[in-house]
C-alpha positions, 0 to 999 in steps of 0.5 A, spaced: 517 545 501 510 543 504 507 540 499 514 534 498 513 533 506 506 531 505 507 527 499 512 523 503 508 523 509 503 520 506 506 515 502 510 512 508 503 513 511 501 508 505 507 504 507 506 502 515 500 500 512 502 495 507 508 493 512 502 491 518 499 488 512 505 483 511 506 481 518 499 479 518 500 475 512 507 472 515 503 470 521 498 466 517 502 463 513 504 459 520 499 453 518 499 446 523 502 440 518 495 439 514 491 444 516 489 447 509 483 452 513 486 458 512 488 457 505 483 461 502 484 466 507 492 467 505 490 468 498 485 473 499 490 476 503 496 476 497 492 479 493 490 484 497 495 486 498 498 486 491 492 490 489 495 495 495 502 496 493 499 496 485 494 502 487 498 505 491 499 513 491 507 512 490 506 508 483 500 512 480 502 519 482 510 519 485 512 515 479 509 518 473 511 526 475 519 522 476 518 518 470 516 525 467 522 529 468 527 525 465 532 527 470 532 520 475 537 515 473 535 509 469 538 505 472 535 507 478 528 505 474 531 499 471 532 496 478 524 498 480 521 496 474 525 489 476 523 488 483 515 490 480 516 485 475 519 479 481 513 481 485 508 480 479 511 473 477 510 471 485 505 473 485 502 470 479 506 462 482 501 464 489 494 465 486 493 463 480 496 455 479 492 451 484 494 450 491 495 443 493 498 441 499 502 435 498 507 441 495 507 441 503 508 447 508 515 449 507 514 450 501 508 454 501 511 458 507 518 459 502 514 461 497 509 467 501 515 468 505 520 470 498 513 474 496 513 479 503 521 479 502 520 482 495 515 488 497 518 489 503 524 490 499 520 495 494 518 499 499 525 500 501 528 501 495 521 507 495 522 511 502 531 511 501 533 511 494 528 514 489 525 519 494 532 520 495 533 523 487 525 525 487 528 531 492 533 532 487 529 532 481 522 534 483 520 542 483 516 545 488 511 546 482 511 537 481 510 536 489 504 541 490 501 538 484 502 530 488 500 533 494 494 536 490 492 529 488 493 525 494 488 531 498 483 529 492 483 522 493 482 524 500 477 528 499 473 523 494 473 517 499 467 519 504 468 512 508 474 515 510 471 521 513 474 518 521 481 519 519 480 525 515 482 532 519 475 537 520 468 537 520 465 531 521 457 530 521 455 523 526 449 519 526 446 516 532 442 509 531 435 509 534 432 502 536 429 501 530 434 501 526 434 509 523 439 514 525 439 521 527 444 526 526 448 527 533 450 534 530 457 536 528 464 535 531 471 538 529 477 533 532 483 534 530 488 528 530 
């Protein structure tokens, strides 16, 4: 029972993060007529954020044990696998055929708007029906062999150590540049 928590937790976790991530990608996409500074800044952000909902924890862990059971509804997997597909053709419209402005910023902001409604729609589709069935399906050995592979990929990401719960070893800078163990500290948050 722990262990379907934590999954869950983690994968809204990965979700609010993504939410942010779109919100800052609708405020960009604001552009003054003719400003086309930011553009490259905009598909930085598409992709990236694309790359975080492909990678995400939910379609390389969650997913797969589901698919795996053979108990979640096909429709339900139908509708999922479409609403991946209508991403990756916006995707495929906003990064790979060459900006011109002349398409003009209504334009541009319809089509990067259309782009956060389909993710935005995905994560919901994710935290209310397929979790929905994932507790129905899913056995306490199928969560604790998620919760064990998320807390693997939490412990193989060191750059993370600040978010992470325990010891934590901490480096002081010198004024030359090198750093000095400060010693250990155990915070919890």
């Amino acid at each position: 029972m722990l262990s379907s928590v934590y999954v869950q937790v983690a994968v809204t976790s990965d979700n609010e993060r993504l939410r942010r991530q779109l919100g800052y990608l609708r405020k960009k996409t604001v552009l003054s007529d003719g400003d086309i500074s930011g553009m490259d800044e905009i598909i930085h952000r598409i992709v990236q954020i694309y790359e975080q909902c492909r990678l995400s924890r939910f379609e390389k862990t969650v997913l797969p044990v589901l698919a795996r059971t053979g108990k979640i509804s096909q429709q339900l997997l139908a509708e999922f696998r479409s609403c991946r597909n209508n991403i990756s053709e916006t995707y495929f419209l906003l990064t790979c055929f060459p900006w011109k402005w002349s398409i003009g910023r209504d334009t541009l902001t319809d089509r990067v708007d259309l782009y956060i409604r389909q993710i935005e729609d995905l994560i919901d589709r994710k935290e209310t029906r397929l979790f929905e069935q994932a507790k129905e399906v899913l056995s306490d050995e199928n969560w604790f062999e998620m919760a064990e592979t998320f807390m693997e990929e939490d412990n193989g990401f060191p750059e993370f150590e600040e978010y992470r719960f325990g010891y934590h070893d901490s480096f002081l800078p010198k004024e030359n540049g090198e750093y000095v163990r400060n010693g250990f500290s155990v915070s919890y948050r």
